[in-house]
C-alpha positions as CSV (number, residue, x, y, z in Angstrom):
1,X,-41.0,46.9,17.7
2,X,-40.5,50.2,19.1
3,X,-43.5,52.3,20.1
4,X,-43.3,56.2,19.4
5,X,-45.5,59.2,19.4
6,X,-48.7,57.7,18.9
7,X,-49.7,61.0,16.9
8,X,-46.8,60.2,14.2
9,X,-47.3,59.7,10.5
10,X,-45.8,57.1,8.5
11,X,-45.2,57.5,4.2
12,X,-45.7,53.5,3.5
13,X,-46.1,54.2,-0.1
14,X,-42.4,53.6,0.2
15,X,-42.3,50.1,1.0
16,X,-41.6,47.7,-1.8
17,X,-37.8,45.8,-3.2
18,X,-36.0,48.7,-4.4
19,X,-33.2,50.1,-2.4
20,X,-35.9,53.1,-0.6
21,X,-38.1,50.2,-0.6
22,X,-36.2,48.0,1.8
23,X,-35.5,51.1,3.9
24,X,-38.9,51.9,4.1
25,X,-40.2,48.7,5.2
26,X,-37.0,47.8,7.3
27,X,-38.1,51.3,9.4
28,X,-42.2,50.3,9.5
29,X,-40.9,46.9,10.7
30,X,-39.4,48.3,13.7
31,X,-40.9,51.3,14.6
32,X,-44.6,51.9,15.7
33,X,-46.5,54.4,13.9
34,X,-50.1,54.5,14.1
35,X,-51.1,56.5,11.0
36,X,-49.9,55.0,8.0
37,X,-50.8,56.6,4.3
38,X,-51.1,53.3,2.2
39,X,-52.4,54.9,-1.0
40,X,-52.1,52.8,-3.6
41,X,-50.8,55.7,-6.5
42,X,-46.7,55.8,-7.0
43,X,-45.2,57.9,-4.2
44,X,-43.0,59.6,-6.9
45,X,-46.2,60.9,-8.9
46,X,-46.8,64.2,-10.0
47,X,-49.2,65.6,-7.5
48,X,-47.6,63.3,-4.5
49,X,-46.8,65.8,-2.3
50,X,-49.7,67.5,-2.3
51,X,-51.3,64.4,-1.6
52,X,-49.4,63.6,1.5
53,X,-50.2,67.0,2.8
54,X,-53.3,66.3,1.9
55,X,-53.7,62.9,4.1
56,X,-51.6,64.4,7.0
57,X,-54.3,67.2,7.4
58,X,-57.4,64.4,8.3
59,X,-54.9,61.8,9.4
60,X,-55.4,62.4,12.6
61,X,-51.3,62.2,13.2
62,X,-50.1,65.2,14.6
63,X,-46.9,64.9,12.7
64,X,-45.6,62.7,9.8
65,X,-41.6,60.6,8.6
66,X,-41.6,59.7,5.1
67,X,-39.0,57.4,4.4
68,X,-38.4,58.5,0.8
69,X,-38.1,61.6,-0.8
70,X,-41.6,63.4,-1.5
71,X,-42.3,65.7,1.4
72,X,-46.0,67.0,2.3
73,X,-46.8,70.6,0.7
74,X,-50.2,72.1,1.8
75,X,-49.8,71.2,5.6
76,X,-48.6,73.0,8.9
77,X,-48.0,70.1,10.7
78,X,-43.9,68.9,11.4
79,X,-42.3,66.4,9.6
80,X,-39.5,64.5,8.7
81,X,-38.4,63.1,5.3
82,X,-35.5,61.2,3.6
83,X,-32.9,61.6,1.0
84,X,-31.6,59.0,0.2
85,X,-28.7,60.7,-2.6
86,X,-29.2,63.3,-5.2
87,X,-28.9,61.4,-8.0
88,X,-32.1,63.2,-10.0
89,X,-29.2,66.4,-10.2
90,X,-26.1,64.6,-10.1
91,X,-26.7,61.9,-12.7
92,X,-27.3,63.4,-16.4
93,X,-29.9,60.7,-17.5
94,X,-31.6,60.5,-14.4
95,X,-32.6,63.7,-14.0
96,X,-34.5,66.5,-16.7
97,X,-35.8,69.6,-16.6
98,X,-39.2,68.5,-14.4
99,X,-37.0,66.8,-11.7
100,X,-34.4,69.6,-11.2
101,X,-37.7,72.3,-11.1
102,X,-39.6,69.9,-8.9
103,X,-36.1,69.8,-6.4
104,X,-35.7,73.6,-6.6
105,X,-39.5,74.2,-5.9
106,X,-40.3,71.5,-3.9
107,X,-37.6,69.6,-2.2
108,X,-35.3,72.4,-1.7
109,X,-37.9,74.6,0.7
110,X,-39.4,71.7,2.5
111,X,-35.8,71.1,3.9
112,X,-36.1,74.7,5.6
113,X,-39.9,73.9,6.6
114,X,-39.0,70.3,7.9
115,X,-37.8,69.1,11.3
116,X,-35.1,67.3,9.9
117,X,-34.1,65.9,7.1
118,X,-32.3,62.2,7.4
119,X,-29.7,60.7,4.6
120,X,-27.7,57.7,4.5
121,X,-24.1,58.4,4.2
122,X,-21.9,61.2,5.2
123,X,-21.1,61.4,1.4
124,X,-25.0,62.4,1.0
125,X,-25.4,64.8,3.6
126,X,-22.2,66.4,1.9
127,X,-23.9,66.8,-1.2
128,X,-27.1,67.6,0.5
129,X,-25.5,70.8,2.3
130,X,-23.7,71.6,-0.8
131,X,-27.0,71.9,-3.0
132,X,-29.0,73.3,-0.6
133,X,-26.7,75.4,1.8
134,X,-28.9,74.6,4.6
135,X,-28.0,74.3,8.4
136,X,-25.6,71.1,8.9
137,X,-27.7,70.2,12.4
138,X,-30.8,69.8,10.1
139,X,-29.4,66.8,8.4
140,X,-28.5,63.9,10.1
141,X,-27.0,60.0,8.7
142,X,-28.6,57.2,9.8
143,X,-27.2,55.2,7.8
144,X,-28.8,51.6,6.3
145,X,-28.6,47.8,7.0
146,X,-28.6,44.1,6.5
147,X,-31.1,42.2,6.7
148,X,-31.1,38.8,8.2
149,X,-31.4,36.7,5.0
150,X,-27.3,37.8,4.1
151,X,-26.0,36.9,7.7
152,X,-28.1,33.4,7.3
153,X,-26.3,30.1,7.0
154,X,-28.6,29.9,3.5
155,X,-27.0,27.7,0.6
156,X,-24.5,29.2,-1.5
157,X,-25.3,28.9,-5.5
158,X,-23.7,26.1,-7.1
159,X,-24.1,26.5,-10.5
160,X,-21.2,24.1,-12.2
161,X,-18.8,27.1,-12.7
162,X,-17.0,30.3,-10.9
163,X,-18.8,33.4,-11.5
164,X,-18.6,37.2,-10.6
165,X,-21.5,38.7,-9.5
166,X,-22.7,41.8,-9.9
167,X,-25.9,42.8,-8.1
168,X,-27.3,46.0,-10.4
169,X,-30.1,47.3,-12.7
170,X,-30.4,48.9,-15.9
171,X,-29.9,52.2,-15.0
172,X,-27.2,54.4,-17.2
173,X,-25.3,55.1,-13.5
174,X,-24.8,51.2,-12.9
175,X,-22.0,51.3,-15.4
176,X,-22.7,48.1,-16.5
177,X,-21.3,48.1,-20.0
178,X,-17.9,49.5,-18.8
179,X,-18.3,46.4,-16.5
180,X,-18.7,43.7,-19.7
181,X,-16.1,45.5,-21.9
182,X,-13.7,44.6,-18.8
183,X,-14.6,41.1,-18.2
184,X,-13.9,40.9,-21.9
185,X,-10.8,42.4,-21.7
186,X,-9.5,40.3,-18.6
187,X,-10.5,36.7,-21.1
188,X,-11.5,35.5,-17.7
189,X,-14.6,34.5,-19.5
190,X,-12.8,31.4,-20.3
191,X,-12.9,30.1,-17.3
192,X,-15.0,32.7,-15.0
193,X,-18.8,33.9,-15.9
194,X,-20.1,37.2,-15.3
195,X,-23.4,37.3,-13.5
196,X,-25.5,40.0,-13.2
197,X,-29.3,40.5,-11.2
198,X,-32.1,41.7,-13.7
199,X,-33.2,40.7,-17.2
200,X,-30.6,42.0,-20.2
201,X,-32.3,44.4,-22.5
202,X,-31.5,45.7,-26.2
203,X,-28.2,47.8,-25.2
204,X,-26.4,45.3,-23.1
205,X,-27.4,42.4,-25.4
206,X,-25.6,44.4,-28.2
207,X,-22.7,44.8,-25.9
208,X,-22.4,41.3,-25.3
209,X,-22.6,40.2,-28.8
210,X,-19.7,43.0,-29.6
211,X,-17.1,41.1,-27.5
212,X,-18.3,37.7,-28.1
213,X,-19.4,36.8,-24.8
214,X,-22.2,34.8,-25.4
215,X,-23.4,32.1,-22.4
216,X,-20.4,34.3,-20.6
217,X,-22.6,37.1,-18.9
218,X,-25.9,35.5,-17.5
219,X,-28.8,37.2,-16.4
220,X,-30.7,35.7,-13.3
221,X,-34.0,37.6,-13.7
222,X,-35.7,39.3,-11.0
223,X,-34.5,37.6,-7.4
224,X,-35.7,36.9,-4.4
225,X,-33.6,38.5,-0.8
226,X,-32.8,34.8,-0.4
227,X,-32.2,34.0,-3.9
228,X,-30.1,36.6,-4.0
229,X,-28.2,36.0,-0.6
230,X,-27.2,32.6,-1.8
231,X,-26.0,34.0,-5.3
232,X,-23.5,36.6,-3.1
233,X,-22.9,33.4,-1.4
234,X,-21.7,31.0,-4.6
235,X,-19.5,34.3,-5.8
236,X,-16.1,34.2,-6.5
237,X,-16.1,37.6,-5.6
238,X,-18.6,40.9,-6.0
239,X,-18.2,43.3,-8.4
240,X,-20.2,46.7,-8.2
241,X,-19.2,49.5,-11.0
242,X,-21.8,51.8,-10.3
243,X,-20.4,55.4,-11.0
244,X,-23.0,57.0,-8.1
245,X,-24.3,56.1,-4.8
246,X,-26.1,57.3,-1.8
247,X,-24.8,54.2,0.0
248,X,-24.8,50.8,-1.7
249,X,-26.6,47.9,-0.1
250,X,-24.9,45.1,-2.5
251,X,-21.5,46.2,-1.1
252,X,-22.2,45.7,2.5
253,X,-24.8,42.7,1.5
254,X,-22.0,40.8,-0.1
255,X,-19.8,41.1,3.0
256,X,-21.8,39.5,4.8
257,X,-22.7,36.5,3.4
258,X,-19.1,36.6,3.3
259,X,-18.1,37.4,-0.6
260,X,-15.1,39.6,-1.3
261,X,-15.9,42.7,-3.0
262,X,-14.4,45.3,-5.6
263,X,-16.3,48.4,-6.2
264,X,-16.0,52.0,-7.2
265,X,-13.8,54.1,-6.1
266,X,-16.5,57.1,-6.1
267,X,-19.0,58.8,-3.5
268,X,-20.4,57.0,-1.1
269,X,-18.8,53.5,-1.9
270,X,-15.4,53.8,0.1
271,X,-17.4,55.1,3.0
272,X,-19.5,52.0,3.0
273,X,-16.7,49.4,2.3
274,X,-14.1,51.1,4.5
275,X,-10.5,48.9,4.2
276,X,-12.6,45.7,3.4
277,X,-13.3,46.0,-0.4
278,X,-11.0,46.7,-2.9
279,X,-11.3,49.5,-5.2
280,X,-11.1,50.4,-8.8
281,X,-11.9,53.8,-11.3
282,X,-15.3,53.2,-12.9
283,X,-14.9,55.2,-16.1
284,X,-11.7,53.0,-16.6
285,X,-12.1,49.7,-18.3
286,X,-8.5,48.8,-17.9
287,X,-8.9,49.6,-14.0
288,X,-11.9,47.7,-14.0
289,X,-10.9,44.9,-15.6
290,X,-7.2,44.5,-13.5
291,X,-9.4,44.3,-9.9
292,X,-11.4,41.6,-11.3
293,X,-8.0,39.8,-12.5
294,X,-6.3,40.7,-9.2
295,X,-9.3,39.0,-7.3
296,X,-9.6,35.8,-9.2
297,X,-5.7,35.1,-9.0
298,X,-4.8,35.7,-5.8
299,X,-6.6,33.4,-3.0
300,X,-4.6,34.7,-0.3
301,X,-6.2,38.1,-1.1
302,X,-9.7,36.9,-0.7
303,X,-9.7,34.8,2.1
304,X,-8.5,38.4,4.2
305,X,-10.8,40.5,2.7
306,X,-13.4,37.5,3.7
307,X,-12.7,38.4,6.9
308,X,-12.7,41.6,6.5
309,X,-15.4,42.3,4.9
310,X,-17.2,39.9,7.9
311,X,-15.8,42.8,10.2
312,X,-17.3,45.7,8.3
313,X,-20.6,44.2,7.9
314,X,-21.1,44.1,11.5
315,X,-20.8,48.0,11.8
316,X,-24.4,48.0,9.6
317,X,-27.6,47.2,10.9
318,X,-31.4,47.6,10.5
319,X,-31.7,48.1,14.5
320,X,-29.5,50.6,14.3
321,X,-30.3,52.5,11.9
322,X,-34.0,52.4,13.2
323,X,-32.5,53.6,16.4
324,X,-31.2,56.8,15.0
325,X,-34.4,57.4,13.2
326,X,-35.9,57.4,16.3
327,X,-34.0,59.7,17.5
328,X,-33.7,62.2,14.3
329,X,-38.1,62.1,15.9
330,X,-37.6,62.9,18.8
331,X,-39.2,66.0,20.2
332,X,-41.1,66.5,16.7
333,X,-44.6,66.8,18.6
């Protein structure tokens, strides 16, 4: 672990299994903070920011990193905070009128009042600095990482059958139903299941009925890292729709436990995946549906992009990324 500023602040409301949550607790397992704000309320709650300032103020920290998104208001003190994407403004049914006022009033001036403000991808900071036509020094990448369960030698699922996986959650942007009308259109569901992370709900059970796929896309629940490790693991190959990204943990995830992945063609996904994944439209079934035929066919194709996708992996880490926060810290105090 590395020791900083013994005056800094750390947000570890963050910490939990969503994708800001492994980020957050990747960062507090690596770098030393001293002052840590474990309150117990949601970190995304209404009066959150105040707070933080709040806390900060009788901390004793002299300044404060929050991995996620909700910077302190009501304080003097420097800090540093996190966005991840801008999905809440980007993605119609994630965002309202609330979030986009709470961005503008909020988010949007803390970026001037912060130190700096860190992001994932180069496709994030682009959006950042479009949105809020702020200084381009201000923002820096510092990208995100594996952890150590998906470079393991952990046992691959064998459930009695090939399977696509697809790593997602219910959420509109995942594209998931775009993603079942294509495994029905491919009829690899007579020989190939569809697998997806997460428990179905109303919508996507209605989907499935409508083509007819029933015991052909399976549900695993919610998953452990290592469960899920050794279902990338079983995969004939990953499959990742989603129609918006900050970055996209499942593509590099899959790589290296050593699964060949298609995914979106759209923000930050061929950053992430480079030349080792192989990409489709998201809004178009047929597209869809042709990369998950071309991958299941052709076992020439995924033994390279095995290998490939072994290389890219590499260029992702949780050390390095905690190494550039570090250094996005520097000289706060």
């Amino acid at each position: 672990m590395q020791t900083l500023n013994k005056c800094l602040g750390y947000d570890s409301r963050w910490v939990g299994q969503h994708g800001i949550g492994r980020f957050a607790a990747e960062i507090k397992n690596r770098l030393e903070f001293n002052h840590h704000f474990d309150d117990t309320k949601s970190p995304t709650g209404p009066l959150s920011s105040i707070h933080l300032g709040r806390w900060l103020e009788r901390s004793g920290a002299k300044a404060l990193y929050t991995p996620g998104y909700i910077p302190p208001i009501g304080t003097r003190l420097p800090f540093v905070f996190t966005i991840h994407d801008l999905n809440h403004i980007d993605i119609p049914h994630n965002s309202s009128i609330s979030k986009k006022l709470y961005y503008q009033l909020i988010i949007r001036p803390a970026i001037d009042r912060a130190y700096k403000v860190l992001t994932v991808s180069e496709y994030s900071k682009k959006r950042i600095l479009e949105w809020a036509d702020c200084d381009e020094e201000k923002i820096r990448v510092v990208g995100n990482g594996i952890s150590e369960s998906f470079f393991s030698n952990s046992t691959a699922e064998t459930p009695g059958y090939a399977y696509f996986f697809c790593c997602s959650n219910r959420k509109g942007h995942k594209n998931e139903k775009r993603l079942i009308h294509a495994f029905a259109q491919s009829q690899l569901g007579n020989d190939i299941k569809l697998v997806i992370t997460g428990d179905i709900d109303a919508d996507l059970h209605n989907t499935i009925n409508k083509h007819k796929l029933h015991n052909k896309v399976l549900f695993t629940g919610r998953v452990s890292e290592e469960k899920l490790a050794a279902l990338y693991k079983g995969a004939l190959a990953t499959v990742f729709p989603s129609i918006y990204e900050g970055f996209g943990l499942p593509v590099i995830e899959s790589m290296a436990c050593g699964t060949p992945v298609i995914a979106s063609n759209t923000t930050s996904l061929p950053e992430v995946g480079g030349q080792a994944a192989y990409y489709f439209d998201p809004y178009n079934i047929e597209s869809i549906s042709d990369a998950m035929l071309k991958l299941a066919n052709d076992d020439e194709l995924r033994r390279e992009m095995r290998a490939n996708g072994f290389l890219q992996a590499k260029n992702y880490s949780w050390e390095k990324t905690a190494k550039s926060v570090s250094a996005a810290l520097d000289g706060i105090i």
